[in-house]
Backbone as JSON Lines, residues from 0, in Angstrom:
{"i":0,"aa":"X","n":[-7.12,17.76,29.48],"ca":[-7.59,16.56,28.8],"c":[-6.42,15.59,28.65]}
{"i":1,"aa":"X","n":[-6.3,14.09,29.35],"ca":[-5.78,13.32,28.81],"c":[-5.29,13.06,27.29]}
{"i":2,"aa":"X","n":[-4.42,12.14,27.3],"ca":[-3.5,11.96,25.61],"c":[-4.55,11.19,25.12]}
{"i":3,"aa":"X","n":[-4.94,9.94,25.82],"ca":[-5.92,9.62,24.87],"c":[-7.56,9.94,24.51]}
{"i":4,"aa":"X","n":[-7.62,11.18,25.03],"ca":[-9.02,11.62,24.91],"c":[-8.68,12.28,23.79]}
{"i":5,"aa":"X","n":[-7.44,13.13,23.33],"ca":[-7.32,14.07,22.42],"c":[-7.27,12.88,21.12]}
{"i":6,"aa":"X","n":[-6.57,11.62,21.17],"ca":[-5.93,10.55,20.6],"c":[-7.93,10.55,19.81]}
{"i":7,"aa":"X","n":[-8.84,10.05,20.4],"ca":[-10.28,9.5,20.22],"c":[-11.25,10.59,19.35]}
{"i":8,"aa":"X","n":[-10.82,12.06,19.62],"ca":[-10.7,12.87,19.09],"c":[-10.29,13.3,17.63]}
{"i":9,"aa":"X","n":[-9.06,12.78,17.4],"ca":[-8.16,12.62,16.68],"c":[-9.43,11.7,15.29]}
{"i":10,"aa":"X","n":[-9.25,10.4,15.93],"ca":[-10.21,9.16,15.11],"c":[-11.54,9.93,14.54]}
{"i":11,"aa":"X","n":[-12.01,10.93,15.28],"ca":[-13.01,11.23,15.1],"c":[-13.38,12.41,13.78]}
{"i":12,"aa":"X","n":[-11.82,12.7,13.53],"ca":[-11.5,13.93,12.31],"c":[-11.39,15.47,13.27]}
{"i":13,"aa":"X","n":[-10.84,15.37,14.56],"ca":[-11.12,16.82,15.13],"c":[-9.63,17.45,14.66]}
{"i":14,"aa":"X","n":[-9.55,18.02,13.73],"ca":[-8.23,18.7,13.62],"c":[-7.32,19.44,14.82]}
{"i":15,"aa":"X","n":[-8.28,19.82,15.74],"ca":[-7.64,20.31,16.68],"c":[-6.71,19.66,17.55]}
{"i":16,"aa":"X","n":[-7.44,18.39,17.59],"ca":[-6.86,17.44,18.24],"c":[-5.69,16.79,17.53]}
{"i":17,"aa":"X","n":[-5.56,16.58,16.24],"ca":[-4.13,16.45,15.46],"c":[-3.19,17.15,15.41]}
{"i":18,"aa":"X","n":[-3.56,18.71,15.67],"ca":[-2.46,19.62,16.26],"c":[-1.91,19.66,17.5]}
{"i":19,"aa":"X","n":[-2.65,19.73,18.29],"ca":[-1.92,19.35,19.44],"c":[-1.44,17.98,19.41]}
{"i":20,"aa":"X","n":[-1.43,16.78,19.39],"ca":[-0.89,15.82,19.03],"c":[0.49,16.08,18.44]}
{"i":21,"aa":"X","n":[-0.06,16.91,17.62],"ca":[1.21,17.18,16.38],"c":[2.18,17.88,17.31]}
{"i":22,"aa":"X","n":[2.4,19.09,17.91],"ca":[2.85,19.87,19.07],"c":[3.62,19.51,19.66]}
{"i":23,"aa":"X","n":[2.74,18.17,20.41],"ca":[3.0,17.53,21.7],"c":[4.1,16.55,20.93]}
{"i":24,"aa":"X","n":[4.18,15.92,19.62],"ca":[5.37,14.73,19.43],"c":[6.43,15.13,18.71]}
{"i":25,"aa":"X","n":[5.91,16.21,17.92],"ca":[6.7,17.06,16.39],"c":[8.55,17.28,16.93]}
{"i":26,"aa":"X","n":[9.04,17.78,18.41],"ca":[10.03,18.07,18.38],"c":[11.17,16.33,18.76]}
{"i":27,"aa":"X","n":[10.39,15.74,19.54],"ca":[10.8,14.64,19.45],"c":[11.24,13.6,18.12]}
{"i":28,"aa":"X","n":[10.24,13.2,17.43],"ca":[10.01,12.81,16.73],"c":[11.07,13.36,15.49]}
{"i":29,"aa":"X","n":[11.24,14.62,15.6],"ca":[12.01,14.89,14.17],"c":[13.5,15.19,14.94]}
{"i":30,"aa":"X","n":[13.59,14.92,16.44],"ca":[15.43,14.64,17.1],"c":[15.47,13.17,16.72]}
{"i":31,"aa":"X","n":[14.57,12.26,16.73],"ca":[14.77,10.42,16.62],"c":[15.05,10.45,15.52]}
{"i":32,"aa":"X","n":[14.15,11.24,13.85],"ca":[14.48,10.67,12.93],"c":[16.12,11.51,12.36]}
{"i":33,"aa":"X","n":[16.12,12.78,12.83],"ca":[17.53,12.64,12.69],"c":[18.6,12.42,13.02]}
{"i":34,"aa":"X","n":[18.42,11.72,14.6],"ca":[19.55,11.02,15.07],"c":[19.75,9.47,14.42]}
{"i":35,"aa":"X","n":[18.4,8.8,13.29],"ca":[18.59,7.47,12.69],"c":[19.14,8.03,11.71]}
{"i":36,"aa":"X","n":[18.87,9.37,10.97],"ca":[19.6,9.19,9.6],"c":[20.78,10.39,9.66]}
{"i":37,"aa":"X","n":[20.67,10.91,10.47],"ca":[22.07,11.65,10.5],"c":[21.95,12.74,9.5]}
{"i":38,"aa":"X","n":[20.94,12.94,9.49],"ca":[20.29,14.27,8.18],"c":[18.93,15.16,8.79]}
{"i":39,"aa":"X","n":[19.34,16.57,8.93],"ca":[18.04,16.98,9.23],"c":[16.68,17.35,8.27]}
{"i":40,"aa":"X","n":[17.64,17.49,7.37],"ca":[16.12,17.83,6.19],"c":[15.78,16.16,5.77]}
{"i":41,"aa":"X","n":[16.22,15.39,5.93],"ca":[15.87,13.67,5.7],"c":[14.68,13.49,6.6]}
{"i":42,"aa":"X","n":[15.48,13.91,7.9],"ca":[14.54,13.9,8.9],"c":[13.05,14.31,8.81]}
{"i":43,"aa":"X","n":[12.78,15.88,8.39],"ca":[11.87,16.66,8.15],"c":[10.95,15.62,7.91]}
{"i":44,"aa":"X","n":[11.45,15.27,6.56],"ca":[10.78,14.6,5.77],"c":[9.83,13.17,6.45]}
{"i":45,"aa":"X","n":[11.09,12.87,7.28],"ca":[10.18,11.78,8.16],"c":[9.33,11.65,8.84]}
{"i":46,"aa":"X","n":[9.46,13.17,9.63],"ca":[8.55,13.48,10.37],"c":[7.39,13.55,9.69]}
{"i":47,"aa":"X","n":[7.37,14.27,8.43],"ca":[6.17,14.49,7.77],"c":[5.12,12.97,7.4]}
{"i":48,"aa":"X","n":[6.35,12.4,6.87],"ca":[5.21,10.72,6.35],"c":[4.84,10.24,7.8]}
{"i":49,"aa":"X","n":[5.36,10.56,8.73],"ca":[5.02,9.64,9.91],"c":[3.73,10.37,9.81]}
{"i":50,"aa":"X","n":[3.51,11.77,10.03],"ca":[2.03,11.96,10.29],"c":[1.66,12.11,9.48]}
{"i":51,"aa":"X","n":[1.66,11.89,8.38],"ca":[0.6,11.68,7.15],"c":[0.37,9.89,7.74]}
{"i":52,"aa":"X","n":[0.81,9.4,7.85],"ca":[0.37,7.78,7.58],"c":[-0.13,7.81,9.33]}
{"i":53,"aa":"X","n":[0.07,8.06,10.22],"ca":[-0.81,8.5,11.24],"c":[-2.47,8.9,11.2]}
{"i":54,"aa":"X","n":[-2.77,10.21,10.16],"ca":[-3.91,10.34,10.22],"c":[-4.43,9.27,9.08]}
{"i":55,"aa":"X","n":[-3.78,8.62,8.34],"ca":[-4.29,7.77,7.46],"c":[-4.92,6.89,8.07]}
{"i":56,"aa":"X","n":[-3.87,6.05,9.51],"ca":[-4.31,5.34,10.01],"c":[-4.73,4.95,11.33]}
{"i":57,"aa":"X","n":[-4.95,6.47,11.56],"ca":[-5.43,6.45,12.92],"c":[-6.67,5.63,13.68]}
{"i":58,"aa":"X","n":[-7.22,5.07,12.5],"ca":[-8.38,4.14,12.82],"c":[-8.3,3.29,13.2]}
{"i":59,"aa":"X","n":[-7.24,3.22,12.94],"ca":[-6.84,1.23,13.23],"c":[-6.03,1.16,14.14]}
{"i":60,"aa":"X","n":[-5.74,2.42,15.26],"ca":[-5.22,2.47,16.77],"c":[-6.67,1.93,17.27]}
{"i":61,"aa":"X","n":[-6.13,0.69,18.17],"ca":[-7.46,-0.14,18.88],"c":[-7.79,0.49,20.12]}
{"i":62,"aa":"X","n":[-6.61,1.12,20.78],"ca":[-6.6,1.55,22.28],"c":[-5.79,3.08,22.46]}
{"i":63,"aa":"X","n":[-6.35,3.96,22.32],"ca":[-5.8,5.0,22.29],"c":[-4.78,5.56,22.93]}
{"i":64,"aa":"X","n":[-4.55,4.63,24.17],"ca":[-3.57,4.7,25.8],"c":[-2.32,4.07,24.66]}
{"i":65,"aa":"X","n":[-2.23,3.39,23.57],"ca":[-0.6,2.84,23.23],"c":[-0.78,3.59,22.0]}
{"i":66,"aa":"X","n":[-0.84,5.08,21.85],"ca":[-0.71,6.05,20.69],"c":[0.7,6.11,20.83]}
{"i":67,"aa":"X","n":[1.82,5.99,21.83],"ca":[3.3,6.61,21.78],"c":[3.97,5.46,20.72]}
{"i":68,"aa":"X","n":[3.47,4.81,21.51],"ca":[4.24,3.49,20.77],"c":[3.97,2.83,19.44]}
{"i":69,"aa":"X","n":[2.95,3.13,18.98],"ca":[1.9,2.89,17.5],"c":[2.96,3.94,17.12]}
{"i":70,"aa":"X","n":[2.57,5.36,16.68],"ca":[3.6,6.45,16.26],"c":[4.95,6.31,15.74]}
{"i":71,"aa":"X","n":[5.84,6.13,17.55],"ca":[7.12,5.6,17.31],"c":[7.2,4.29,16.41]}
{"i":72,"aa":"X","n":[6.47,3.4,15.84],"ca":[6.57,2.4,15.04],"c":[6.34,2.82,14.02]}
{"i":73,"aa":"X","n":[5.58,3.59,13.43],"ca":[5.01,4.05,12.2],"c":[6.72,4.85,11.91]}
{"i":74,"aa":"X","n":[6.92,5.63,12.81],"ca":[8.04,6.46,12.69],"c":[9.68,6.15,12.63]}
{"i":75,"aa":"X","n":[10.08,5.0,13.34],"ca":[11.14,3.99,13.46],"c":[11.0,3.04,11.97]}
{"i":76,"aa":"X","n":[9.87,2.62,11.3],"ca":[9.53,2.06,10.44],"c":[10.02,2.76,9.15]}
{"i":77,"aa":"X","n":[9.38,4.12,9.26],"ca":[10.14,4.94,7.76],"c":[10.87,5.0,8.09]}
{"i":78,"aa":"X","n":[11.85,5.54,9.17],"ca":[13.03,5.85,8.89],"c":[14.21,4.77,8.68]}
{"i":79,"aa":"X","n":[13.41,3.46,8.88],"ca":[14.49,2.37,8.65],"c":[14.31,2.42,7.12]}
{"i":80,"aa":"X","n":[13.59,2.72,6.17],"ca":[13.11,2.67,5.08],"c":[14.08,3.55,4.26]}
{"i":81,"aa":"X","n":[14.17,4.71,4.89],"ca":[15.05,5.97,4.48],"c":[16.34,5.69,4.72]}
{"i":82,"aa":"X","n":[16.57,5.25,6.02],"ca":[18.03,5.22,6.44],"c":[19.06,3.92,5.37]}
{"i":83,"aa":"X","n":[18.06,2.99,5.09],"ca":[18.87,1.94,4.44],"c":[18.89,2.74,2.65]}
{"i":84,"aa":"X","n":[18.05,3.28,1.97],"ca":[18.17,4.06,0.94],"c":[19.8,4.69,0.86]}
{"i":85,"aa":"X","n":[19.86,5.98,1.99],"ca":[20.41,6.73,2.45],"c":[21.63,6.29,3.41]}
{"i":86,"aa":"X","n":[22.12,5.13,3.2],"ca":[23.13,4.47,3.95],"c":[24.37,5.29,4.38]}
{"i":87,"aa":"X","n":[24.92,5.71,3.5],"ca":[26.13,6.79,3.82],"c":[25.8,8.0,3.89]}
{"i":88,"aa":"X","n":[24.09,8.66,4.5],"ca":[23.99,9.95,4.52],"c":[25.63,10.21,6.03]}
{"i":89,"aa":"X","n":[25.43,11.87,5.64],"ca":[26.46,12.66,6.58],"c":[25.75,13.74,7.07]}
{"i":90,"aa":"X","n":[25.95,14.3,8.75],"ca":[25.0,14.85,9.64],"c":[25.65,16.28,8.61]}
{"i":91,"aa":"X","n":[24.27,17.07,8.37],"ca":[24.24,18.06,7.58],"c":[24.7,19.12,8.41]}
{"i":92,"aa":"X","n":[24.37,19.12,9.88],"ca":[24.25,19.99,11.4],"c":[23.83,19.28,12.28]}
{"i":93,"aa":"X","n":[24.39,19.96,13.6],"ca":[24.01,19.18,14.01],"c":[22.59,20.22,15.03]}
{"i":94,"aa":"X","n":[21.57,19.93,15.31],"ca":[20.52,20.13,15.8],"c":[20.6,21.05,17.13]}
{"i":95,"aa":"X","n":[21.06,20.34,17.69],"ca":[21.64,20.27,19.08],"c":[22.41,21.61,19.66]}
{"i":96,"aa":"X","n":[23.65,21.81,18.48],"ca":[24.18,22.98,18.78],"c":[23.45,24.52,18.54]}
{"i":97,"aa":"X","n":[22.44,24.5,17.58],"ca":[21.78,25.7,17.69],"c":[21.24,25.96,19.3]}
{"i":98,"aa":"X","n":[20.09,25.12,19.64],"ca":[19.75,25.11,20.79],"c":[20.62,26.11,22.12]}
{"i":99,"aa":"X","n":[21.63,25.59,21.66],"ca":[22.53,25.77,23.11],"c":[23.77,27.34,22.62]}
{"i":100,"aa":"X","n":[23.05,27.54,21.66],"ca":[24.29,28.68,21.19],"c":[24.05,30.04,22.08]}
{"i":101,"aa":"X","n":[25.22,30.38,22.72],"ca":[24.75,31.66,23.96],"c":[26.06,32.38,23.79]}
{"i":102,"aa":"X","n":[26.03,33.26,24.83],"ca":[27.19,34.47,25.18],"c":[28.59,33.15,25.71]}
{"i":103,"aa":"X","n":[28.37,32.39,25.82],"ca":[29.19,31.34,26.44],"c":[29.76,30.56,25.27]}
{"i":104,"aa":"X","n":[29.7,30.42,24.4],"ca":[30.75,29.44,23.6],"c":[31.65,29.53,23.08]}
{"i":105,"aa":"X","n":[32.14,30.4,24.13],"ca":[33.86,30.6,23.82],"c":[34.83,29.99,24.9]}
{"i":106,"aa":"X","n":[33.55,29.78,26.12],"ca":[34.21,29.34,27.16],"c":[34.64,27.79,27.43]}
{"i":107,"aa":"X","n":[36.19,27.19,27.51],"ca":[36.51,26.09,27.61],"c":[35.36,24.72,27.78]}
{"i":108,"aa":"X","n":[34.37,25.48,29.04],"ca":[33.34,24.33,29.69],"c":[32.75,24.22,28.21]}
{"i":109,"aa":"X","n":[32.35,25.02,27.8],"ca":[30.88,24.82,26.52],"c":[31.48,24.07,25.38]}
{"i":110,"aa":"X","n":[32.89,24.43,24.85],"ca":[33.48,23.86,24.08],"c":[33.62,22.55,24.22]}
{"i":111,"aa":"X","n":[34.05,22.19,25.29],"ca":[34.53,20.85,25.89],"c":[32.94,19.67,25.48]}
{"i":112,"aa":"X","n":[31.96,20.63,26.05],"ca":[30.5,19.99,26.09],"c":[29.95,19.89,24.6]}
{"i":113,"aa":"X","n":[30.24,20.54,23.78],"ca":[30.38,20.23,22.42],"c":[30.64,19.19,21.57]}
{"i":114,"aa":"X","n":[31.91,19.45,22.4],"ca":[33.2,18.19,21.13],"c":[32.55,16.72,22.3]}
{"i":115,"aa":"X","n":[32.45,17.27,23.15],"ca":[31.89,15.39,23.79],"c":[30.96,14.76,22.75]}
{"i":116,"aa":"X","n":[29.54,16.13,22.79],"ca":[28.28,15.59,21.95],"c":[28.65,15.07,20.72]}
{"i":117,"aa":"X","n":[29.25,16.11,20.47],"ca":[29.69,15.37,18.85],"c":[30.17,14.31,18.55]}
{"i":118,"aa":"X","n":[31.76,14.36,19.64],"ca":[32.08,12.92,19.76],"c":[30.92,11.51,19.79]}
{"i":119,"aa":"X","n":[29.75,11.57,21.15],"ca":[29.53,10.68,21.34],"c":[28.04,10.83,20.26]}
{"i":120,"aa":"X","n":[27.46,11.75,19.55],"ca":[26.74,11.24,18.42],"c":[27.63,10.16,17.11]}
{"i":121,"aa":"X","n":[28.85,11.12,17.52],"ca":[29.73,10.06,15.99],"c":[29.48,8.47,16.41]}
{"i":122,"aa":"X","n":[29.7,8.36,17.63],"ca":[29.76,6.94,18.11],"c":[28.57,6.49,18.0]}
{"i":123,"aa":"X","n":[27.44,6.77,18.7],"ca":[26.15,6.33,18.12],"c":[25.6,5.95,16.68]}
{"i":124,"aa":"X","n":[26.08,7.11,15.64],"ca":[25.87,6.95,14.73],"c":[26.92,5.72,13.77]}
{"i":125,"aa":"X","n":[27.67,5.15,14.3],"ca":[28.81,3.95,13.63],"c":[27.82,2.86,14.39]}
{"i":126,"aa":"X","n":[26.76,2.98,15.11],"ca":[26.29,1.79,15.19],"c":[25.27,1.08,13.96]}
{"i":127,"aa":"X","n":[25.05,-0.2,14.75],"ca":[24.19,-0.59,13.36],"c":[22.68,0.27,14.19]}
{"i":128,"aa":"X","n":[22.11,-0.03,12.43],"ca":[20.99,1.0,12.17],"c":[19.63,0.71,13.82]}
{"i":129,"aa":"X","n":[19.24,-0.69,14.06],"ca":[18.38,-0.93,15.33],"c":[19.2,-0.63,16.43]}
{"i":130,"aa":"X","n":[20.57,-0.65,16.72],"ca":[21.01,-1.06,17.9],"c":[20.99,1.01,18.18]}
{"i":131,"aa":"X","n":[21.28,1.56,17.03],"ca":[20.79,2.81,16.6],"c":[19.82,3.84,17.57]}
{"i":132,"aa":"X","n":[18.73,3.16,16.34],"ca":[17.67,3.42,17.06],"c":[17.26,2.8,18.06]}
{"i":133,"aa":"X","n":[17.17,1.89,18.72],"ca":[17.12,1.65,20.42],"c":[17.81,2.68,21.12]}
{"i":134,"aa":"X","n":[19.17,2.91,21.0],"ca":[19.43,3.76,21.94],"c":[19.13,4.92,21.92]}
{"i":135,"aa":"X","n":[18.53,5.67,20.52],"ca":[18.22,6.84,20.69],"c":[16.79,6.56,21.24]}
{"i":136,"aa":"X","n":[15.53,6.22,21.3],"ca":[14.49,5.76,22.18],"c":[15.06,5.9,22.99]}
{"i":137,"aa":"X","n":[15.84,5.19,23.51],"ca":[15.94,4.55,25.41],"c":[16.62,6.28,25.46]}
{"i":138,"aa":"X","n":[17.64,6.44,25.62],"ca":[18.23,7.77,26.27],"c":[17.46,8.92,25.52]}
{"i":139,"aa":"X","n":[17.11,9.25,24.14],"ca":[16.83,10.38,23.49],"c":[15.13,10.73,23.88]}
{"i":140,"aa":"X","n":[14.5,9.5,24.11],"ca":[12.91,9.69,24.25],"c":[12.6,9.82,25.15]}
{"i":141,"aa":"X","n":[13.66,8.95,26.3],"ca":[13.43,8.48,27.09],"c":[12.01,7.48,27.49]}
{"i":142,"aa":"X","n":[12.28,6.43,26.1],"ca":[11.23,5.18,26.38],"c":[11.68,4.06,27.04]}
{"i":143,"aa":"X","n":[10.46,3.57,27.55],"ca":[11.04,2.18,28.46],"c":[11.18,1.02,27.49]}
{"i":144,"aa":"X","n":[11.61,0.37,27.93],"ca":[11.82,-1.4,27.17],"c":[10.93,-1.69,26.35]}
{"i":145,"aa":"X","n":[9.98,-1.69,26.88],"ca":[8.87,-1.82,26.83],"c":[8.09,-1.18,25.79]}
{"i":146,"aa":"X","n":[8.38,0.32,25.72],"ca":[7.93,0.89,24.94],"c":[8.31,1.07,23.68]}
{"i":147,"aa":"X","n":[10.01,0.43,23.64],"ca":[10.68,0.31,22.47],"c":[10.0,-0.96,21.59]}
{"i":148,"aa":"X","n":[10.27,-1.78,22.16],"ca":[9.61,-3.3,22.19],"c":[8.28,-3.0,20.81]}
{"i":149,"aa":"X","n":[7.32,-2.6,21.47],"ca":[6.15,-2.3,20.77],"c":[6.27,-1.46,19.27]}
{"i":150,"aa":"X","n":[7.21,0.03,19.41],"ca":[7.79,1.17,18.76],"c":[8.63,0.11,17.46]}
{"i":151,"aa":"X","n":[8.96,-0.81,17.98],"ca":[9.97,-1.69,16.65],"c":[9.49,-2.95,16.74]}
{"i":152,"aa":"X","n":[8.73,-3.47,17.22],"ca":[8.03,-4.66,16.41],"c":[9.06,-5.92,17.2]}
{"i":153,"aa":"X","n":[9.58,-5.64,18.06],"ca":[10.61,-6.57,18.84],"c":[10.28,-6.74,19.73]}
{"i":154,"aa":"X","n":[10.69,-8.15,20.52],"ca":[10.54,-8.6,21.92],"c":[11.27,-7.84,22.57]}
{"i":155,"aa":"X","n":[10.82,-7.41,23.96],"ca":[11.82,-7.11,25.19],"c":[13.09,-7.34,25.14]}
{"i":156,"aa":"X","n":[13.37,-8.93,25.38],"ca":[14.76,-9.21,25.16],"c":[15.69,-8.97,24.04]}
{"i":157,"aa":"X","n":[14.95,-8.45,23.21],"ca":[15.89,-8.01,21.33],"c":[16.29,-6.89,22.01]}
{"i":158,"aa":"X","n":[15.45,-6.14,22.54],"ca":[16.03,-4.38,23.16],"c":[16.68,-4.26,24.07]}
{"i":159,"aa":"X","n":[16.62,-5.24,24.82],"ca":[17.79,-5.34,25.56],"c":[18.58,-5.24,25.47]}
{"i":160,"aa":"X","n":[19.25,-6.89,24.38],"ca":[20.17,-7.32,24.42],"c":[20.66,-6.35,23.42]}
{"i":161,"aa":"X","n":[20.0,-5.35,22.28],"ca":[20.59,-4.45,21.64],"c":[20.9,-3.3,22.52]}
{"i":162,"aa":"X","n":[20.58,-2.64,23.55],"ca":[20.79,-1.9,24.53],"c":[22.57,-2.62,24.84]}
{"i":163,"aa":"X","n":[22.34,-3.81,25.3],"ca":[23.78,-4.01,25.89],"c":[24.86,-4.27,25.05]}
{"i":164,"aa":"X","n":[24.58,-4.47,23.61],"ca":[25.52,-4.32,22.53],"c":[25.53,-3.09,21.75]}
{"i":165,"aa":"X","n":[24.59,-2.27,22.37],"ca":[25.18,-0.89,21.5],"c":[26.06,0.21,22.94]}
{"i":166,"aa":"X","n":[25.66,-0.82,23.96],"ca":[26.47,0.04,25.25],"c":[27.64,-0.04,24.7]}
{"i":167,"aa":"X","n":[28.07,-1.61,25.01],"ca":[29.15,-1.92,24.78],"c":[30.4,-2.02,23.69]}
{"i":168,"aa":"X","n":[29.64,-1.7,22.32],"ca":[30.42,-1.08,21.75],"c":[30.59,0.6,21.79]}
{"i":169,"aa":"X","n":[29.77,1.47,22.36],"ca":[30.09,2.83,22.39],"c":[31.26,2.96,23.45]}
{"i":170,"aa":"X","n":[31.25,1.94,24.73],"ca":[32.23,2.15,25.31],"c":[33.56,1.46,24.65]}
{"i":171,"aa":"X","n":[33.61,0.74,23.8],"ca":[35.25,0.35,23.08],"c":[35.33,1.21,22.46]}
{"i":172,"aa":"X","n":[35.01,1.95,21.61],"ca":[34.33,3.3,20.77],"c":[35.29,4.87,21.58]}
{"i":173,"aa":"X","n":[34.79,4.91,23.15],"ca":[35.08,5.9,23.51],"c":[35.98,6.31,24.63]}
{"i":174,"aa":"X","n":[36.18,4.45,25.01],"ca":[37.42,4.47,26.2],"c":[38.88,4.91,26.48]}
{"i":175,"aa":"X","n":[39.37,5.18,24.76],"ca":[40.56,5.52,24.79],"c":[40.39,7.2,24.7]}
{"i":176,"aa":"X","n":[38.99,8.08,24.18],"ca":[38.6,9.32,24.06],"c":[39.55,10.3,25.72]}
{"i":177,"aa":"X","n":[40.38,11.25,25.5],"ca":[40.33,11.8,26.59],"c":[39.3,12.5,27.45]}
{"i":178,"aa":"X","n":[38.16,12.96,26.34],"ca":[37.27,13.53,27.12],"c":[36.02,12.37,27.95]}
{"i":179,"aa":"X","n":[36.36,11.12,27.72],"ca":[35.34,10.23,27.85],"c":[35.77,9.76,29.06]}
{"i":180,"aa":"X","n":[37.26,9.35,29.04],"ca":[38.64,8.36,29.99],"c":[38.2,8.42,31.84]}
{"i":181,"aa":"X","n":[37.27,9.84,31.88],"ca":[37.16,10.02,33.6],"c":[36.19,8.65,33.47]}
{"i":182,"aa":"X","n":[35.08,9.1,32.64],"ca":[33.44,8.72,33.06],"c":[33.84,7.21,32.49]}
{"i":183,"aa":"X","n":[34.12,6.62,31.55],"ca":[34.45,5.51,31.51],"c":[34.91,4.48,32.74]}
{"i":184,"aa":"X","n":[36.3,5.04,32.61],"ca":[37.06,4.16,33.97],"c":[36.25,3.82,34.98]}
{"i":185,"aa":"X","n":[35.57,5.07,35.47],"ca":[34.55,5.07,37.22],"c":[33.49,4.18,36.85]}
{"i":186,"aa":"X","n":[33.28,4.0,35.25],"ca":[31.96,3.0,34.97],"c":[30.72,3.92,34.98]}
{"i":187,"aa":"X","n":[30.64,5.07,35.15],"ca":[29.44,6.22,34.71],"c":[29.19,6.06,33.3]}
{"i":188,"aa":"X","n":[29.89,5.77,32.79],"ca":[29.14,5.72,31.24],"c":[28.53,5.26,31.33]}
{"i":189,"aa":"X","n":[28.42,3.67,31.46],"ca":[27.49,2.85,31.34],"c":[26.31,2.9,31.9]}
């Protein structure tokens, strides 16, 4: 079954269909809100109002085909709500490293791949709060322009041009980094 058949479903009170929904966005959704606030139990929390105010207002999705982007707005929305509250939160953990914890993290490569992430979340996270969240969308969701656009209530060209000012300061940010200095120089970062 298509997303938006389950989405129509959804409108209709089928719980089943809010779980899977739920399933299908839950791990995403709670990496975005804690890559905006840099807190995972903040996060939790975000995740949670996003889908509470989801089934609140699932009625008033007109077209069931732009459910990603309705969501991500509902969801980008609290957490701008939280994150400005919570201005100087500090990453409690980071998410990421459980995931990847194996017989290997003792070995130079894994370490190395570590201290990068970390590094380059620190840098993400010294951005301002939209230029923020755009980039976690664009690389973390992997949404298009387009889809950010809608997700934050902004024109195309706002996400852009925040795309090319949150590039461009992560690369003043990380050019002098030794672990960054290869991929920089060759212009792969960008």
């Amino acid at each position: 079954m298509e997303e938006a058949e389950w989405i129509q479903k959804m409108q209709q009170g089928d719980d089943t269909a809010f779980f899977i929904i739920y399933e299908k966005y839950k791990t995403a959704a709670l990496r975005t809100a804690y890559l905006i606030t840099g807190n995972r139990y903040t996060g939790e929390d975000i995740l949670q109002e996003t889908f509470i105010q989801c089934c609140l207002h699932i009625q008033e999705l007109k077209d069931p085909t732009t459910f990603k982007a309705w969501f991500y707005k509902i969801l980008t929305r609290t957490a701008w709500k939280v994150a400005k509250k919570e201005k100087n939160a500090v990453p409690v953990e980071n998410i990421f490293e459980k995931i990847e914890e194996s017989m290997e993290e003792d070995s130079e490569k894994t370490f190395l791949e570590k201290e990068e992430r970390q590094k380059l979340m620190t840098a993400i996270n010294r951005l301002e709060l939209k230029q923020r969240i755009t980039v976690i969308l664009y690389y973390y969701n992997e949404m298009s322009v387009a889809e950010i656009a809608k997700a934050t209530g902004s024109l195309e060209g706002t996400v852009k041009s925040r795309l090319f000012f949150a590039r461009k300061k992560l690369y003043q940010q990380l050019k002098t980094d030794a672990l960054f200095k290869g991929r920089v120089q060759n212009g792969s970062f960008r």
